[in-house]
C-alpha positions in Angstrom: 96.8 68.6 -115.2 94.1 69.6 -112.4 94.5 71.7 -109.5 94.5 68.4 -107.6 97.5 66.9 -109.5 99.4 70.0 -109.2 99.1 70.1 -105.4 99.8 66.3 -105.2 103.1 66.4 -107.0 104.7 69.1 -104.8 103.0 67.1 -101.3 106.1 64.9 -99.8 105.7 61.0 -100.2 105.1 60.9 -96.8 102.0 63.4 -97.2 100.6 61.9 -100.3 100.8 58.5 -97.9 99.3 59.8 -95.1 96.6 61.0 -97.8 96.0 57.4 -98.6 95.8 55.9 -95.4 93.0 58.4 -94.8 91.7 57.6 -97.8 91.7 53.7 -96.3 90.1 54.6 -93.1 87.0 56.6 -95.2 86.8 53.7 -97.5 86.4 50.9 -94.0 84.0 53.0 -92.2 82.1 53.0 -95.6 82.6 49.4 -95.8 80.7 49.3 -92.9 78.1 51.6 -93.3 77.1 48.9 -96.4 77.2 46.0 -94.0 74.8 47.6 -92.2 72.7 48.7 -95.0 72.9 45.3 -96.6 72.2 43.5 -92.5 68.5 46.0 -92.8 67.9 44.5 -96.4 68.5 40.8 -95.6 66.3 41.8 -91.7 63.3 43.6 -94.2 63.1 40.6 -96.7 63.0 38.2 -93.7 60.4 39.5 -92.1 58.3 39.4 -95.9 59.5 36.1 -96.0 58.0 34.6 -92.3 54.3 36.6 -93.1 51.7 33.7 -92.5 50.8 32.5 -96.3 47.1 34.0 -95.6 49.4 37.7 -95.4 51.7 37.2 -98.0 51.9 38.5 -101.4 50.7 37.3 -104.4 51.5 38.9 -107.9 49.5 38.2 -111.0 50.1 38.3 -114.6 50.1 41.5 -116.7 50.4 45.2 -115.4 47.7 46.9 -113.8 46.8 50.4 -112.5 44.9 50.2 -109.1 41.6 51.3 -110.6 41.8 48.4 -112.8 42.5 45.9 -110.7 39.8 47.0 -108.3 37.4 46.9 -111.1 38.1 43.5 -111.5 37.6 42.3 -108.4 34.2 43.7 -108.3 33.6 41.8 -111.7 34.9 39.1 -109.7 32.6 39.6 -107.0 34.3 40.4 -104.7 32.8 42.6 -101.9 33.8 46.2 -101.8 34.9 46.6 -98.0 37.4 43.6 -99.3 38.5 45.2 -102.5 39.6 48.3 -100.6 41.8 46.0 -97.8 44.8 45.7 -100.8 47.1 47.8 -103.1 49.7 47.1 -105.6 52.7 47.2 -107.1 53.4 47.0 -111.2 56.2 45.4 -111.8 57.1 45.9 -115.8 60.3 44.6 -116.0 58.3 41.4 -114.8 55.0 42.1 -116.0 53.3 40.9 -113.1 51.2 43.1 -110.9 51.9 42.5 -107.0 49.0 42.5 -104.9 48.9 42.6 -101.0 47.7 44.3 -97.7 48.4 47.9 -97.3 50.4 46.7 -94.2 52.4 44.3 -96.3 52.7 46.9 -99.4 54.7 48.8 -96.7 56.7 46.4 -95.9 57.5 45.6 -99.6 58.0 49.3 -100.4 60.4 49.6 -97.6 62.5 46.7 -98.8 62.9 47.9 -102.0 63.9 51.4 -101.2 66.8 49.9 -98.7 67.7 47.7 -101.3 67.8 50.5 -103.5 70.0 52.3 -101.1 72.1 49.3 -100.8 73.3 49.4 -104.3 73.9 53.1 -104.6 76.3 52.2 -101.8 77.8 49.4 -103.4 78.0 51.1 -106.3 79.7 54.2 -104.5 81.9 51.8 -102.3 83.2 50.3 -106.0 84.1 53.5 -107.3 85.8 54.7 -104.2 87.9 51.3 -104.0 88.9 52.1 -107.9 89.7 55.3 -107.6 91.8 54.1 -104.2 93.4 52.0 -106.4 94.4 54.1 -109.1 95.7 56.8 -106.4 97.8 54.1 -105.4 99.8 53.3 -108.7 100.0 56.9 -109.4 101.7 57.5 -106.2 104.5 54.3 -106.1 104.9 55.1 -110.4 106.1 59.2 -108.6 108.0 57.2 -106.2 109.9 55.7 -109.0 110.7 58.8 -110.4 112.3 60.6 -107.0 115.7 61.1 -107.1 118.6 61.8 -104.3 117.6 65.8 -104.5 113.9 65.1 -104.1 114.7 62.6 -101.1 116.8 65.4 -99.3 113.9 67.9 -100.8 111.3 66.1 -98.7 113.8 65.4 -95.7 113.5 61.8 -96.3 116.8 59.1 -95.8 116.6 56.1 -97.6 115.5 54.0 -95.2 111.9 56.3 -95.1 111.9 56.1 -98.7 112.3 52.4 -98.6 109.7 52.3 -95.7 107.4 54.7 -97.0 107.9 52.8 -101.1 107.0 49.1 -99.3 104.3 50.6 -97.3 102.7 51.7 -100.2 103.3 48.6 -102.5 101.7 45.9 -100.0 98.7 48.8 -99.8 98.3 48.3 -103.5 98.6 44.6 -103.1 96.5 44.7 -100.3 93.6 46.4 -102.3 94.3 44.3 -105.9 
């Protein structure tokens, strides 16, 4: 047993609830902090998405270094004041190589570290909502386990306990 649990068992049901209801709040505002996070992702791959095709980005097989792939587009012929107008990103797990305009690479970099972001949070959100849960069947399983002298302990009648025990029971409902 942790410092945590020890501290939890002697709180009052109405405490411990009053923890989880908090608990609720944190875990909506966060809910919408990802909305939002997810609303910039969608805006960021939009606005990739509507580049005129002469802007857009282009990705080509195999994975090069920048040196490289300049290289080869002087081979190419390409001229050098050209060569210098793109970058790009490797992409291993695809091996292709992307290839745009520094303005566009930004763009694309962008988008990928919100989206990045974006499933750190969902991630986080995920564990937050599990441990929630769990919290939850902890508590109603103590509730179970109250007797008369712990009601009168925690100055509770039985219609609080009944409250308090329903309360909690459509929260774990609620969150299933």
């Amino acid at each position: 047993m942790n410092i945590t649990d020890a501290i939890t068992m002697n709180e009052s049901p109405q405490v411990r609830l009053s923890y989880i209801l908090d608990d609720i709040e944190t875990l909506d505002r966060y809910a919408d902090r990802v909305v939002k996070a997810k609303a910039k992702v969608k805006q960021l791959f939009d606005a990739l998405d509507q580049l005129p095709i002469s802007e857009k980005p282009a990705s080509i097989e195999g994975i090069y270094n920048l040196y490289d792939f300049r290289m080869e587009l002087l081979t190419l012929g390409v001229p050098i004041h050209e060569v210098y107008k793109f970058d790009i990103k490797p992409e291993p797990g695809l091996n292709v190589t992307i290839v745009a305009t520094h303005k566009v690479m930004e763009m694309i970099y962008k988008h990928d570290g919100q989206a990045h972001r974006l499933n750190t949070m969902l991630e986080t959100y995920r564990a937050l909502r599990n441990d929630l849960i769990k919290d939850l069947a902890c508590f109603i399983d103590d509730l179970k386990k109250l007797t008369p002298n712990d009601l009168k302990r925690h100055h509770l009648n039985n219609q609080q306990f009944l409250d308090i025990k329903n309360i909690s029971e459509q929260l774990a409902k609620d969150f299933k």
